[in-house]
N, C-alpha and C positions, 0 to 999 in steps of 0.2 A: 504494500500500500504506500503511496506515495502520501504526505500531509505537510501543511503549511502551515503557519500561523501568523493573524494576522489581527488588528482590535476587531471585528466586526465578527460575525458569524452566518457565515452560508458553506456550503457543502454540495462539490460537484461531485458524484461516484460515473467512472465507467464499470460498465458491467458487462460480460463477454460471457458463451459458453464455455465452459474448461476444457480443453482437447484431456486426453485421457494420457491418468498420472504417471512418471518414468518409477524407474525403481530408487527415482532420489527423491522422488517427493515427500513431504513431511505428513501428508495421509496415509503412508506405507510405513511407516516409522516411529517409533514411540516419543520421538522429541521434534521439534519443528524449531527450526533454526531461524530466529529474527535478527537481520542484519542491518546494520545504521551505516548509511553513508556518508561520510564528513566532506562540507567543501565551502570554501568561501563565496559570498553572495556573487551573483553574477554580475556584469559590469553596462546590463543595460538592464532599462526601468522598465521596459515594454516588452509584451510580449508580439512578438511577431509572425502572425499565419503567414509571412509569404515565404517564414523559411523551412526548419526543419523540426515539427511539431512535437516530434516524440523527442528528439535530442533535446528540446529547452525543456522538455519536462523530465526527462532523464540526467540530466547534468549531474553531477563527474562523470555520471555513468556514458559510457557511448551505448546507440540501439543495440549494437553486437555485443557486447557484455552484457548487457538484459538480457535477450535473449538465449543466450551460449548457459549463465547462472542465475536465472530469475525466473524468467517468463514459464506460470506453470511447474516450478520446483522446486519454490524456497519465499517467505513475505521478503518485502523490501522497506524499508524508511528512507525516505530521503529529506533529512531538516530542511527548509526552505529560509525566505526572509519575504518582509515585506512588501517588496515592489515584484517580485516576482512572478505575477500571474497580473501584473499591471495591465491593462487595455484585454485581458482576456475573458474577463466577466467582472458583473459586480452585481449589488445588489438592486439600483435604477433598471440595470439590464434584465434579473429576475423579473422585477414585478413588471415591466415591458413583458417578458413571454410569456407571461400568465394573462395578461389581458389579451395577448394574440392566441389563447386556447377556444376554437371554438364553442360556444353553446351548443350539441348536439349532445346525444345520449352517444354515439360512438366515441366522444370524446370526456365523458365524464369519469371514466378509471384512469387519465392521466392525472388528474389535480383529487388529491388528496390532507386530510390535515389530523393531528392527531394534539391532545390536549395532555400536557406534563409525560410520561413518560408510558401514556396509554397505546391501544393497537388504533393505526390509523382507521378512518372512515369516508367517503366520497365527500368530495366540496364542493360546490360552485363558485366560480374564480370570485363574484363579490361576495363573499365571507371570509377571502383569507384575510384581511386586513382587520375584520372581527376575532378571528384565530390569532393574529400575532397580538394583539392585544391584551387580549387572555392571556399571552405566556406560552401559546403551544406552538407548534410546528406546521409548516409549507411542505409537500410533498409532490414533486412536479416530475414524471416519468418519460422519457424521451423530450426530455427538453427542448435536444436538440431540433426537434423539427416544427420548432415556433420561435429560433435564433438565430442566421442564417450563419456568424461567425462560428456556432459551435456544431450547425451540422457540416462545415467547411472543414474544423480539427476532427469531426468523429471518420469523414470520410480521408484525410489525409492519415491518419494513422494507422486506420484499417488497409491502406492500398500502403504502408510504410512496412509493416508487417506482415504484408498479403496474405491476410486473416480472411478466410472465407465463413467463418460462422457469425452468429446473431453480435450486433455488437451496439448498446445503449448508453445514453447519458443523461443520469438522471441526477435531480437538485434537490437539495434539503436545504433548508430556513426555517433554524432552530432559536427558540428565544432564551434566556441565561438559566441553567439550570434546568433546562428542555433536551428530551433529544429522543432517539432509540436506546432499551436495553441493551447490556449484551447481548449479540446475539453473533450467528454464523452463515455465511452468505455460502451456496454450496456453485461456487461459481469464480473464476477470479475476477476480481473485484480490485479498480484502483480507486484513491481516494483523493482529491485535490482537495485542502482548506486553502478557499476564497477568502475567508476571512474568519477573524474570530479564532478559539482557542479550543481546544478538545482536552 
């Protein structure tokens, strides 16, 4: 899992099918090896779709070391800083793709919202700003196909790793002391903090 921190609190997850597990994988294994990567902040504020999507987000790491020891056989950390996911989302941008979620009932399992640390429940886009009020949670499923910037990085990643299976990006807007339980995603699963503290 990749995580940020940053003052504010929002939460991008990609979420992928798992290709099926080598014999390093740490669900074949009695321990599971979490690994931290150390590096100093990067030396630009912005992040930039016209370059290489998965390498600014992989940083020290290059794609081929993710892949060769990562992808699929071991969690990953990578600390971040602040400006780090700069121009790549934010919270104005959130509540922007939630007002582009259409009103249809085929579109009502995308926006979801959940109160303190309960199981979420369907929304309609005007009560999320009654939900963060409250203290609860934003739950917005393929985000990407209501951002045109983030279904631009879900489609540059998928053809960086020419990953043929399902591959999603979905956004949490958690209010302080809100969020999901533990729990376990049977999927791999990366995590960007947008902002905010875990």
């Amino acid at each position: 899992q990749f995580r940020d921190s940053i003052p504010k609190k929002t939460q991008s997850g990609f979420s992928r099918l798992a290709r099926p597990t080598s014999r390093h994988s740490p669900s074949n294994s009695r321990q599971s090896v979490f690994t931290r990567a150390s590096h100093s902040p990067m030396s630009t504020s912005s992040f930039d779709l016209s370059g290489d999507v998965l390498e600014q987000l992989l940083r020290p790491l290059t794609t081929q070391e993710f892949l060769d020891n990562y992808f699929g056989i071991q969690p990953l950390y990578i600390p971040g800083h602040p400006e780090k996911f700069t121009g790549l989302f934010s919270r104005r941008r959130f509540l922007h793709a939630v007002n582009n979620i259409p009103a249809s009932p085929q579109h009502t399992p995308a926006l979801r919202g959940a109160i303190g640390r309960g199981a979420t429940f369907p929304i309609h886009k005007d009560q999320v700003q009654h939900i963060l009020r409250a203290g609860g949670t934003i739950c917005v499923s393929s985000i990407h196909h209501h951002d045109q910037r983030l279904a631009t990085m879900v489609n540059q990643i998928r053809a960086r790793l020419n990953f043929a299976g399902t591959m999603g990006l979905h956004c949490y807007y958690s209010s302080q002391q809100c969020g999901f339980t533990t729990h376990f995603d049977a999927r791999i699963a990366t995590t960007l903090q947008i902002a905010g503290r875990k």
